[in-house]
N, C-alpha and C positions, 0 to 999 in steps of 0.2 A: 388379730395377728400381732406380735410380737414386733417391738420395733426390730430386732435384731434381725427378725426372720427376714419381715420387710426390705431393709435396707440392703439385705445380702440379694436378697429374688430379683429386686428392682437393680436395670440398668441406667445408664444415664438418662436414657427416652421412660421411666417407666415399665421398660419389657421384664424378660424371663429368657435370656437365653447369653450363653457364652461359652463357646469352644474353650476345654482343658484339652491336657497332654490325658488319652485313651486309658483306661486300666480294665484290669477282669475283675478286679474281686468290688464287694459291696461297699459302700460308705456310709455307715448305718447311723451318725449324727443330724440331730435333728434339723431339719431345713436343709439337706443334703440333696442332691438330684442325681442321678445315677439312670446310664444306657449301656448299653456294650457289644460290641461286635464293629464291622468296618464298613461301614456304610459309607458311598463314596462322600466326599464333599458337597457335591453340589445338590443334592437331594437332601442334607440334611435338615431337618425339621425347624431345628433349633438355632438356624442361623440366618433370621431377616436381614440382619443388616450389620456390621461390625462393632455399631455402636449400642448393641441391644441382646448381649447375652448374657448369661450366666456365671455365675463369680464363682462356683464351688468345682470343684473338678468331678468329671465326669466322662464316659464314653459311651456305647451305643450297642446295646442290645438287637439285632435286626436278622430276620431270614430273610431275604431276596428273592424274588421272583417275578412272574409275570403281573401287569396290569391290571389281569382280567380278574374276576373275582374267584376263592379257591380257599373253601373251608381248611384244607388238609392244609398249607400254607400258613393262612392265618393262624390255628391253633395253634402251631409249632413255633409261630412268633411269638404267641403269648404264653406257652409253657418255657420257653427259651427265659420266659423275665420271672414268670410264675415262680423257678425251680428257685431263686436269690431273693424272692419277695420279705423282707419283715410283716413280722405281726406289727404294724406300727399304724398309723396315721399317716394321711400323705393324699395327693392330688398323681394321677395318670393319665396321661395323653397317647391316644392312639393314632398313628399316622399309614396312611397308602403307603404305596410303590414311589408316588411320587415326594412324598417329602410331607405332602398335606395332611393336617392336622383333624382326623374323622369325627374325633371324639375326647372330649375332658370329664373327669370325672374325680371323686372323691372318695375317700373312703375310713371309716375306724381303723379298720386295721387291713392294708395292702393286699395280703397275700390271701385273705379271705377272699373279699370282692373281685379284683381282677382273677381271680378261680374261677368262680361261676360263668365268667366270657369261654370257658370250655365247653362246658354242658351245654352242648348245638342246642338239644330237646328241651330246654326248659328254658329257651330265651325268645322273645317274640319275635318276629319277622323283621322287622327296623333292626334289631340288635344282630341278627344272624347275618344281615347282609354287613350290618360293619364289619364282623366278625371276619367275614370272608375277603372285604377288602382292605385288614392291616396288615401291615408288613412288619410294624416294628412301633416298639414304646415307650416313651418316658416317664422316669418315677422323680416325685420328688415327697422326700418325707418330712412332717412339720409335727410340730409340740402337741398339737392337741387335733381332733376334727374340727375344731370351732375354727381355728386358723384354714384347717382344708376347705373349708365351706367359702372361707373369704379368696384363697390363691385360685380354689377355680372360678368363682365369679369372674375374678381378674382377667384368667387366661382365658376363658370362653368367650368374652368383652374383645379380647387382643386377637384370639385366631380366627372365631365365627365360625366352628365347627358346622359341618353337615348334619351331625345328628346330635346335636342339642341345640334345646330349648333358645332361643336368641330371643333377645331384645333388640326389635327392630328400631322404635324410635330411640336413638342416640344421642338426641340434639341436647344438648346443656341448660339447665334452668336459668333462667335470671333471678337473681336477688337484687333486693335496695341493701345500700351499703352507706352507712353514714362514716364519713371516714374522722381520721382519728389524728392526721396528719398535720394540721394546719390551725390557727388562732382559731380560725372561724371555718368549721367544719362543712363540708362539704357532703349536699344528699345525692345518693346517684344510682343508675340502673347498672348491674354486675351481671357480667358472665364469665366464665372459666377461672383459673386457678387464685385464689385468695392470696395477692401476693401485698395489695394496699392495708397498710392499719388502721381498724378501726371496726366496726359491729356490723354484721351483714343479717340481713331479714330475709327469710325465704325457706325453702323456695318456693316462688310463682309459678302457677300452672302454663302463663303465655306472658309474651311480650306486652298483650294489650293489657292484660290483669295487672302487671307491673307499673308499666306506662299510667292507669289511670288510677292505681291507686298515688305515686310520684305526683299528678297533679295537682289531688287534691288535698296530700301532704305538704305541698308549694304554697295553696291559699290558705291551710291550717296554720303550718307553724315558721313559713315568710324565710327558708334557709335557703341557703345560694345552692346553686346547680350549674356554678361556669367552672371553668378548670382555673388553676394555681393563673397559669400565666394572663387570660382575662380578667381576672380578678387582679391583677397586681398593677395593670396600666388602664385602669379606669380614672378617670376623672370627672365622673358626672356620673348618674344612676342609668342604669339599662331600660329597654322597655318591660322588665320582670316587673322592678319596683313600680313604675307605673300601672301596669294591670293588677298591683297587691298582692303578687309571687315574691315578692324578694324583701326582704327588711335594708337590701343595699349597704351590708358591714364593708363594702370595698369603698366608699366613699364617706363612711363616718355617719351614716344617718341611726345607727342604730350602737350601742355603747357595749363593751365586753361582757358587762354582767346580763343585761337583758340579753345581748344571743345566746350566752350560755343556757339562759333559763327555756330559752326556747329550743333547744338541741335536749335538755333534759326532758321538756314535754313532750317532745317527739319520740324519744325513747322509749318513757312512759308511754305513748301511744303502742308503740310496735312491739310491745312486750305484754299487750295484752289491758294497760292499766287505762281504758277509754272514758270510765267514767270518772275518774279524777280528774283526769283533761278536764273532760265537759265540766265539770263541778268548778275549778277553779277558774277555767272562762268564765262564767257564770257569775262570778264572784267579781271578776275584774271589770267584767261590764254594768254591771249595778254600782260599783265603786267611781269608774268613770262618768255613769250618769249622774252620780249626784253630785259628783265635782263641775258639773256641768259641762265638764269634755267629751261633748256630745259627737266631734270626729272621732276622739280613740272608742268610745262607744260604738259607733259604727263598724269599725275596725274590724274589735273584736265579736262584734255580731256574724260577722262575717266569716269568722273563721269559724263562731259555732255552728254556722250554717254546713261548713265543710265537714264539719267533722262529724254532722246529720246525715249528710249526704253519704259518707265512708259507711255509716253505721247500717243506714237504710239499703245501702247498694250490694248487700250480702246477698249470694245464690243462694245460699241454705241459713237457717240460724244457728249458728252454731255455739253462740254463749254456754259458758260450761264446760266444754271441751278442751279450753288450753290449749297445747302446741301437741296436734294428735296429726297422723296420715292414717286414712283410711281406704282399705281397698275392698274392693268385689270384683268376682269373675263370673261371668257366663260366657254358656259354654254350646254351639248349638250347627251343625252341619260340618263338623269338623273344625270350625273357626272357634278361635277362644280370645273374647276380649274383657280386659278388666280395668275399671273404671279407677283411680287415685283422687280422693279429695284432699287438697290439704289447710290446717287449720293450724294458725300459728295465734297465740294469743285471743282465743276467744273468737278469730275473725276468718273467715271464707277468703280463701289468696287462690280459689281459684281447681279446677279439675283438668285431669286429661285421660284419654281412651289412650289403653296400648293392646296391639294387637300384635302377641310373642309367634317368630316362625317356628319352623320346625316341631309342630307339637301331633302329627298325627301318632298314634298308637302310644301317645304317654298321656296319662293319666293325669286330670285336674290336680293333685294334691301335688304330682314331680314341677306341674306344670308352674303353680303360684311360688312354691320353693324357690325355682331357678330363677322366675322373674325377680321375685323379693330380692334375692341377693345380689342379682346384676344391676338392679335399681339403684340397689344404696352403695355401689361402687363408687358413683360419684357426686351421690346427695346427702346430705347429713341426715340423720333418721331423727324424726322425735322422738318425744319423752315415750309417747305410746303410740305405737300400731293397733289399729283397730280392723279386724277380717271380719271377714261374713262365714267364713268356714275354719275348722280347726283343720292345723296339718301337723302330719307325722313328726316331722323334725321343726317344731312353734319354737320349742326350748333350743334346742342347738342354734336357731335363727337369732334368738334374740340374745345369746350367750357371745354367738360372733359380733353380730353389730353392737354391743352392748361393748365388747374389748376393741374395736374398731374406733368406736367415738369417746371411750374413754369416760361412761359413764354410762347408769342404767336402764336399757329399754327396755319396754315391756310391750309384748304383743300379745295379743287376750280377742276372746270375740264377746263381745258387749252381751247380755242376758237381759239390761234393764235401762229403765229412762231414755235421757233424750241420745244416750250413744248409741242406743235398738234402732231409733229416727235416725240417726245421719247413717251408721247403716244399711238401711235398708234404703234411703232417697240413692246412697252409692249401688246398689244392686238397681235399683229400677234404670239409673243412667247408663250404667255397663250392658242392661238387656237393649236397652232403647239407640245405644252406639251400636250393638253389635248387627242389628237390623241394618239400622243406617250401611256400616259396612257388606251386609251381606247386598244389601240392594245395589250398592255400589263394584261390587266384585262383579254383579252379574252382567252391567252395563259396562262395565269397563273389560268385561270378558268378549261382549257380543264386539266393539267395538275395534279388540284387536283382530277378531275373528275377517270382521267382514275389511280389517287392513293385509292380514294376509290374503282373503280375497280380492282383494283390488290391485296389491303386487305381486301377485300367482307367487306365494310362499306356500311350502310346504303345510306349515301349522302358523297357528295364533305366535307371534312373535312374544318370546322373553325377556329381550332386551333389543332396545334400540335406540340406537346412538344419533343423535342430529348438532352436525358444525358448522358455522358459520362464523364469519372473518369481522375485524373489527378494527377502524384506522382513520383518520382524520388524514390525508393527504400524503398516505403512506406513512405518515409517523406512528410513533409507539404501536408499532401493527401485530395482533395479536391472531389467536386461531381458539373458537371455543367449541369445548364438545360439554351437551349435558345429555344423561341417561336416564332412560323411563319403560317401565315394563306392569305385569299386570298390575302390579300395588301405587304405580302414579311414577311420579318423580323423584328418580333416586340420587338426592344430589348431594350424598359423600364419594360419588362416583364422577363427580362433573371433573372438568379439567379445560386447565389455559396451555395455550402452547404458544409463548414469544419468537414471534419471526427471526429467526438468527442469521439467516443467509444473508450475508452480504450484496451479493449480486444480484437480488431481488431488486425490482426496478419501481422505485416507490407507487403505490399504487395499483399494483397486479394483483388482483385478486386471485389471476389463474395459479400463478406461481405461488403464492400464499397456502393455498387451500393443497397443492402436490405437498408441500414441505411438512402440511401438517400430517396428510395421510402416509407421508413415507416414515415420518415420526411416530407415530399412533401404530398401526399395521407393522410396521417392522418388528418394533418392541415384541408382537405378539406375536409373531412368526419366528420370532429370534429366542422366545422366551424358553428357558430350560424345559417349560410346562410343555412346550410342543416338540412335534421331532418325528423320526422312527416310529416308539412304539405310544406316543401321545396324538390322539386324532384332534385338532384344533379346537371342533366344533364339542368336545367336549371340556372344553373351560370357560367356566362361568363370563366371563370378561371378550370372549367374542360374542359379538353384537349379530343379530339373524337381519338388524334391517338398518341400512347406514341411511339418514338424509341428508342431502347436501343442498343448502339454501345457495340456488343457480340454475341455471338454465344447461345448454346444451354445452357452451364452453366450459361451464365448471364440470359437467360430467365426462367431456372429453378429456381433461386433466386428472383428474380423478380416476379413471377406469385405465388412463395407460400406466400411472403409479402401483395400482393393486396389482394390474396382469403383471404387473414386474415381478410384483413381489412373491405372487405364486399363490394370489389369496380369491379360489374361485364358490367358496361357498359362504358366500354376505352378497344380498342382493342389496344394490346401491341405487337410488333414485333422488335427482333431481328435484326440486320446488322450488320455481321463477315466479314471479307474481306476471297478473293478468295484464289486461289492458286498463291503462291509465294508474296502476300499483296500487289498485283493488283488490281488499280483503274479501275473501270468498268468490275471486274468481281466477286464483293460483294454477298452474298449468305444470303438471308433473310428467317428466321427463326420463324413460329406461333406457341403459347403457346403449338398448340396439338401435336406437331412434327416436321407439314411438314416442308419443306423446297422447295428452288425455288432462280433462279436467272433470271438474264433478258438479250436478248441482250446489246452487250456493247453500240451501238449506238443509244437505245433507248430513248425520250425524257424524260420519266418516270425516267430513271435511272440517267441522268445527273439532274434533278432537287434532288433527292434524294441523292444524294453524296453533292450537294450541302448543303445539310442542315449537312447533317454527317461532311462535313469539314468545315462547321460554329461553331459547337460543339466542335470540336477538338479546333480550334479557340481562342474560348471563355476558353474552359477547360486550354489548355496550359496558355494564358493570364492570368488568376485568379491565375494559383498556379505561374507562374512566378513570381509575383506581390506579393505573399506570403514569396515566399523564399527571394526575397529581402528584403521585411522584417525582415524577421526571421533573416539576417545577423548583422541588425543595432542591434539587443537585446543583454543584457549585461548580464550575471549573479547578476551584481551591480545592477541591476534596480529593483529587489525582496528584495534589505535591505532595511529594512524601514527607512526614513529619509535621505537620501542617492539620494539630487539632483544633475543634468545634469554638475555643475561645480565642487562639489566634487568628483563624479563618475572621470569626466575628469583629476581633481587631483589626483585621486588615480591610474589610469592606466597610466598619466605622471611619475610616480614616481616608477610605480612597475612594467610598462610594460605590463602585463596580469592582466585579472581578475583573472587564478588561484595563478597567485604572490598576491595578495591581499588576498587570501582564507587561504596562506598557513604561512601569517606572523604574527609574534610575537605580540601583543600590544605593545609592545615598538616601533618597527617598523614600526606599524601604525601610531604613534604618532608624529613621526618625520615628516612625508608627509605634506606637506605645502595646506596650506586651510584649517587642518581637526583638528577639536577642539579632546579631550581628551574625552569628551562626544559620540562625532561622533564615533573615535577610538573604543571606548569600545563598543559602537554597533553594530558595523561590526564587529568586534570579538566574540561578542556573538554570534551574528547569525550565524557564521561558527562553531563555538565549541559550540553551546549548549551542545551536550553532553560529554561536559568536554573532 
């Protein structure tokens, strides 16, 4: 994609969306977005948030109508954009009644493909029902298709349409990052946006793959891994240097040219060049022996030992392959998972299973397309992709990622040698994951089954929500909810709620736990998505089964919040622990009274403790992560004018912030950094009233 395209699509968050002044006619330059018609505000598609839309002007192509689904309806919305379509390139998004986003899509040329969304008879069943429930569409046109391939990954990433393809796991790679910033470089474990100077390695398949290769890059090549500010107020060696992690350049034990040279081998390590490494250890340690510095000898014995260890600790062998990712997919009872190995510099950094939603009635070949391109939205691609199968659009894929990173990729399916072997070890892991997950779907199917038999629900539950409170003696008191349904724990869906109410009386749990459900339940009953003609229970984000860690009082709090609010379909239950606050003899609690517990060895019950001590989990986590904060705050940080080096000024000098509250203006005046102006305003603000 075009930086130009880029920077115009992108809002400040990243998004794609920004209200202009309405027009009728076409805006046919390239990277244009174009709607039209009057679609009221609050349903518009295209406006999450104020801070996240659209830079080109545009209006809104839409027919209105009912909810319900209505071929005749939808085609009219889409021949309404059809009639103004360019033969051009571009990305479209098809949106409901309600504003939501069904479907993203891409195309050579516009007004060809969104055509065929007419011709009912010739679309498959998944497509016809979208078809019937659009209301209305956005176009945006780009330079090339190689760009459209790239804006819809993006926007599919950003909305999560209902009928495409999704990449479920989202969660961010880590990379090592040697940074670039400091005399004496710093090695360290990286996640999210590349904002530090200096070389990043990756990416790793997990946190552990990362973490153990870090360690035994720590006893290989002895580079620090404290931050700037540890590093700066050292005056004696750490226990790194003691254990033979650290060369200790914060206290002078090691001289600028020898770390340099050690940040250089390490380089050389992470780039592939391992037997050089090894070759010139090798060299330094025969050199030390026969100097008779039979300690540095050891030393460096020691590090070749690690760098044995790095070499031998490989899943697969991958020598020869350079900086490649490799995928396979199998594909087998409607489930489709495929396996990612990746290989940077000759070296195994590690695999992961992804298992993409939405994939009944598309086809393997759409299926590894949309994953590939959602993949590499936010991971750098290497030199070469290597597949297990050829796909339709191999060239378009590698043409977009190829102008994405700014250099050439290639993606090929291997015919020979040892790239046929990591191949194919990648397909036997993606068969051998997709079992693992099928056998796991099945247990975790029977298990919500027999939870909605045990809380007389309708069906097997899809989402359920479980909150519990979290506070040290009423302080920094929080409310946590996390969410879980058939694929496990969904936890871009978790959330903290900070007790705000004043008149909370430190330590109520009962009062706690109302303010979170009158916060949580409002929201959704309040939400534009419900109403009239929106029935609750069809948006994703209402929850079939609420648990509240508590007995009888938290459910009587809890049930006169909801009956307020008008919310009678979420069956809400109770979990108090047993006697004596015995795990697996928990006693669960319905609104009308009853009560019931379950044998200890029941399967029902260890999946359901599970979730309660996920909750606890998450609750402790959020307020721990609060009160350290609450530690760093100053009473100084409330004067106005009153910044991070005078603040520091003022507590060098007085000790305390209440030594500051309680001094003279003359004695403010004296403290060094702080003008006569500053003085007198930090004096006011504690004596205002004289």
């Amino acid at each position: 994609m075009s930086p130009e395209l880029d920077s115009r699509l992108r809002g400040n968050d990243g998004g794609y969306a920004k209200q202009a002044p309405q027009r009728n006619d076409i805006e046919s330059a390239n990277g244009s977005a174009y709607m039209a018609g009057n679609m009221p505000k609050a349903e518009r598609p295209d406006q999450p948030n104020a801070a996240s839309r659209f830079s080109e002007e545009k209006a809104t192509y839409a027919v209105r109508g009912a909810d319900t689904p209505d071929f005749d309806i939808g085609i009219a919305a889409i021949r309404n954009v059809l009639n103004t379509l360019p033969f051009k390139p571009g990305v479209y998004r098809m949106h409901d009644a309600r504003g939501d986003v069904l479907y993203v899509g891409k195309a050579r040329a516009l007004k060809n493909r969104v055509g065929n969304y007419v011709q009912i008879d010739r679309l498959p069943n998944r497509l016809r029902r979208m078809v019937a429930l659009t209301r209305s569409m956005t176009i945006v046109t780009t330079n090339s298709e190689a760009e459209a391939l790239l804006l819809e990954a993006q926007l599919i990433k950003r909305y999560r349409p209902a009928y495409n393809v999704l990449l479920r796991d989202d969660k961010s790679f880590p990379f090592i990052l040697l940074r670039a910033d400091h005399k004496f470089p710093r090695i360290q474990k990286h996640r999210g946006a590349r904002r530090h100077k200096g070389q990043y390695y990756g990416p790793f398949a997990s946190a552990g793959s990362v973490n153990q290769t870090l360690n035994a890059l720590q006893k290989l090549f002895l580079l620090r891994s404290c931050t700037d500010s540890f590093f700066n107020n050292r005056d004696r060696p750490c226990l790194l240097y003691q254990i033979k992690r650290c060369s200790a350049p914060c206290v002078g034990r090691i001289d600028d040219a020898s770390y340099d040279s050690l940040v250089a081998d390490a380089k050389s390590f992470l780039d592939g060049k391992s037997s050089a490494v090894q070759a010139k250890l090798a060299k330094e340690m025969e050199s030390a022996a026969e100097a008779l510095d039979f300690e540095r000898a050891a030393m460096v014995r020691d590090r070749l030992r690690a760098l044995t260890f790095i070499q031998g600790s490989q899943a697969i062998n991958a020598q020869g392959a350079g900086d490649a990712d490799i995928f396979a997919l199998a594909h087998r009872n409607g489930v489709i998972g495929i396996q990612a190995f990746f290989i940077r510099g000759g070296q195994n950094w590690g695999h992961r299973s992804f298992f993409p939603a939405h994939v009944a009635e598309i086809s393997e070949d759409e299926v590894f397309t949309s994953f590939l391109a959602q993949f590499y939205e936010n991971v750098p691609p290497a030199k070469c992709i290597f597949l297990d199968r050829q796909l339709t659009e191999t060239d378009l894929l590698a043409q977009a990622l190829s102008e994405r990173a700014e250099r050439k990729i290639e993606i090929s399916v291997p015919q020979r040698g040892d790239r046929v072997r990591l191949v194919k070890q990648a397909t036997r892991n993606a068969e051998e994951a997709l079992d693992r997950k099928l056998a796991e779907g099945t247990t975790q199917g029977k298990l919500l089954q027999e939870v909605a038999d045990l809380f007389e629900l309708p069906e097997a539950p899809r989402r359920i929500e479980v909150y519990d409170n979290s506070h040290i003696q009423g302080t920094n008191a929080l409310g946590a909810m996390i969410v879980a349904g058939p694929e496990g724990f969904i936890k871009g869906q978790y959330r903290k709620f900070n007790i705000k109410n004043p008149d909370i009386a430190p330590g109520d749990d009962f009062a706690m736990m109302r303010e979170v459900m009158a916060r949580r339940f409002g929201r959704l009953v309040n939400s534009p998505r419900t109403g009239e003609d929106f029935e609750p229970e069809r948006d994703e984000n209402w929850p079939d089964l609420v648990l509240i860690d508590g007995g009888k009082g938290q459910m009587s709090s809890v049930m006169q919040i909801v009956r307020e609010l008008g919310v009678e379909d979420v069956a809400f239950i109770g979990v108090s622990k047993g006697p004596n606050r015995h795990a697996g003899r928990e006693m669960f609690h319905f609104p009308d009274g009853r009560e019931f517990t379950l044998p200890v060895n029941a399967p029902v019950m260890f999946y359901l403790q599970r979730l309660r001590d996920e909750a606890h989990r998450f609750a402790i986590g959020a307020h721990r992560a609060k009160r350290s904060k609450a530690i760093t705050v100053s009473p100084l940080d409330e004067v106005p004018g009153i910044g991070p080096s005078r603040k520091k000024a003022l507590l060098m000098h007085f000790g305390t912030a209440r030594a500051v509250r309680n001094a003279s203006l003359e004695d403010l005046q004296k403290a060094p950094s702080v003008s006569a102006a500053v003085a007198q305003t930090v004096y006011d603000y504690y004596h205002s009233n004289g």
